[in-house]
N, C-alpha and C positions, 0 to 999 in steps of 0.2 A: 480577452476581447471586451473592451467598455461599449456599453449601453449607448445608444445611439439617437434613446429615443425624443418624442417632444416634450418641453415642460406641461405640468398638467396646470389647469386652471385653478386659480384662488377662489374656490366658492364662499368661501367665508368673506374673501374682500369683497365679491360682488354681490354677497347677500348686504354688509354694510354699506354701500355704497345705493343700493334700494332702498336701507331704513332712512340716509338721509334725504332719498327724494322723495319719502313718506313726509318726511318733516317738513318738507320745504312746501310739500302741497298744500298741508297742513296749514301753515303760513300764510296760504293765499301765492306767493312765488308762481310766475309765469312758466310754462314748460321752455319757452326758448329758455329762459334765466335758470332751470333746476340742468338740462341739457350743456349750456354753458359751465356753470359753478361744476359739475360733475366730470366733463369733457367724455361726455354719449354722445349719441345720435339721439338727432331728434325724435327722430321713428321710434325708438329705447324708449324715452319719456311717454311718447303719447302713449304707448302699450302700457308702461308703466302707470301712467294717469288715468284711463280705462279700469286698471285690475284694482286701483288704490280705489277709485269712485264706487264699482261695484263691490267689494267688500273689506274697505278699509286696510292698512298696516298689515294688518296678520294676509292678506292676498298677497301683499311682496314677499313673507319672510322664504317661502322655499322655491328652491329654483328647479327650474326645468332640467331634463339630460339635457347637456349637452351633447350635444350627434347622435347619431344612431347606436342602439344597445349592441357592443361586442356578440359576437357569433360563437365566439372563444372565451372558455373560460382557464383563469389563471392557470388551474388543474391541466385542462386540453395541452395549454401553453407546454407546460411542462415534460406532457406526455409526448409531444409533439418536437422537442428537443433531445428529448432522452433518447428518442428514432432516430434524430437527423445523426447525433452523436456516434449512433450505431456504424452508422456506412451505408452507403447505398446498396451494398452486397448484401447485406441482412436483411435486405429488403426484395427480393430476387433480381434485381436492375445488374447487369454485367460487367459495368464498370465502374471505377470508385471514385465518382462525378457525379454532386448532382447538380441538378439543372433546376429549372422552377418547373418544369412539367412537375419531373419526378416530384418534387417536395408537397408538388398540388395533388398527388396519386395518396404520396404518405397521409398526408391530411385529413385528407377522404375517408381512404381505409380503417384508421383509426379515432374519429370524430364524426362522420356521416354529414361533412359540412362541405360540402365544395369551391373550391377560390380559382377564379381566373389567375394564370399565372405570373400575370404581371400583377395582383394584387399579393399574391404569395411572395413578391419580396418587399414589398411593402411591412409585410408580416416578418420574415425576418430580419429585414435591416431595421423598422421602428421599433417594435416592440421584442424581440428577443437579441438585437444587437450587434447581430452577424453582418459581415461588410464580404462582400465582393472578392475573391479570388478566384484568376484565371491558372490552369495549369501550364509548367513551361514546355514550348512545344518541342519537342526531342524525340525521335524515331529511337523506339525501343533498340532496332537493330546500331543503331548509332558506335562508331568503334574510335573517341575521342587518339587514341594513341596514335591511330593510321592516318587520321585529319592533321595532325600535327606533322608527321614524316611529310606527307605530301604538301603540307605549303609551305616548308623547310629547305626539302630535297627538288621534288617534283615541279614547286609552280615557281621557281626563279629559273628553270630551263624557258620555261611556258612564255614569260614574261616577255614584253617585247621592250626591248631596250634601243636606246639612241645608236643609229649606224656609226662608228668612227670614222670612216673612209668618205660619207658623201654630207651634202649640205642637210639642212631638215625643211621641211615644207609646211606652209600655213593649208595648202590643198589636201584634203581628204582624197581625191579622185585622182589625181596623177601625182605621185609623191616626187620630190624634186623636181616638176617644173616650172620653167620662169612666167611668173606670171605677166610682165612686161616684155615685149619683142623691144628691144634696141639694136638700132641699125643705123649706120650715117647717112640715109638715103633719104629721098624727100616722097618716100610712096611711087605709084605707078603713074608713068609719062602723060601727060595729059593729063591728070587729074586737078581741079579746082579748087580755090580755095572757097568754102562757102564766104556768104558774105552775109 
């Protein structure tokens, strides 16, 4: 199963890419013109411009988390695959399916961290790489040999086939009949012709 996950971020490109709008402030360089030359947002710049004004070069060099600090650690990760690999049987669940409930249960139980279950496959399809399988649906009792006699033997008796002896019908409701009356008569005595 390949890894599924996102690329991580360049923090070494976007720490250089701060030293040169140190430089450029440095310079005098207008924040629209270091925002342009850089291709930021202008919002970027002015925070940038702010942290350079209050304390110089060394304010840019380290960056921020990006996003929120993991809840999970690599270790957790780990522990936490090593389960799934088990089965859900090993886990007391009755059948050997899991679901995101269950894997939100696993979790739990061995991390004390709890995940809504549509976050839990966020969790295994990003960062541990697991993708998606449905089982095929097949009745245990299912008897393939007997399914095969019977559409073999059995459903060409069943089958309705074309009559030889009478005409075939476009009507569903009265099979072979005419859908047009023809007759050489000119309709009932007295009758009009609209006009």
């Amino acid at each position: 199963m390949a890894p599924t996950g996102r690329a991580r971020r360049d923090f070494g490109g976007l720490r250089q890419r701060r030293m040169r709008a140190a430089q450029m402030f440095a310079a005098g360089k207008s924040q629209a013109y270091v925002a342009n030359r850089l291709g930021v947002s202008r919002q970027s710049v002015s925070r940038w411009y702010r942290e350079w004004k209050r304390g110089g070069r060394e304010s840019l060099v380290g960056a921020r988390r990006a996003g929120r600090k993991a809840r999970l650690t690599p270790a957790d990760l780990k522990r936490i695959e090593g389960a799934l690999r088990e089965g859900p049987g090993a886990h007391g669940f009755s059948t050997q399916l899991w679901t995101l409930p269950r894997v939100a249960a696993v979790i739990e139980k061995l991390t004390g961290v709890r995940y809504h279950p549509g976050h839990v496959w966020k969790i295994l399809r990003r960062i541990l790489g697991w993708s998606l399988q449905r089982p095929a649906k097949k009745a245990k009792e299912r008897n393939d040999e007997r399914i095969r006699r019977w559409v073999e033997e059995t459903w060409p008796g069943l089958k309705k086939t074309r009559s030889a002896s009478g005409r075939g019908s476009s009507s569903r409701t009265r099979a072979a009949s005419p859908s047009v009356h023809r007759s050489g008569g000119r309709g009932p005595q007295g009758a009009r012709h609209p006009s």
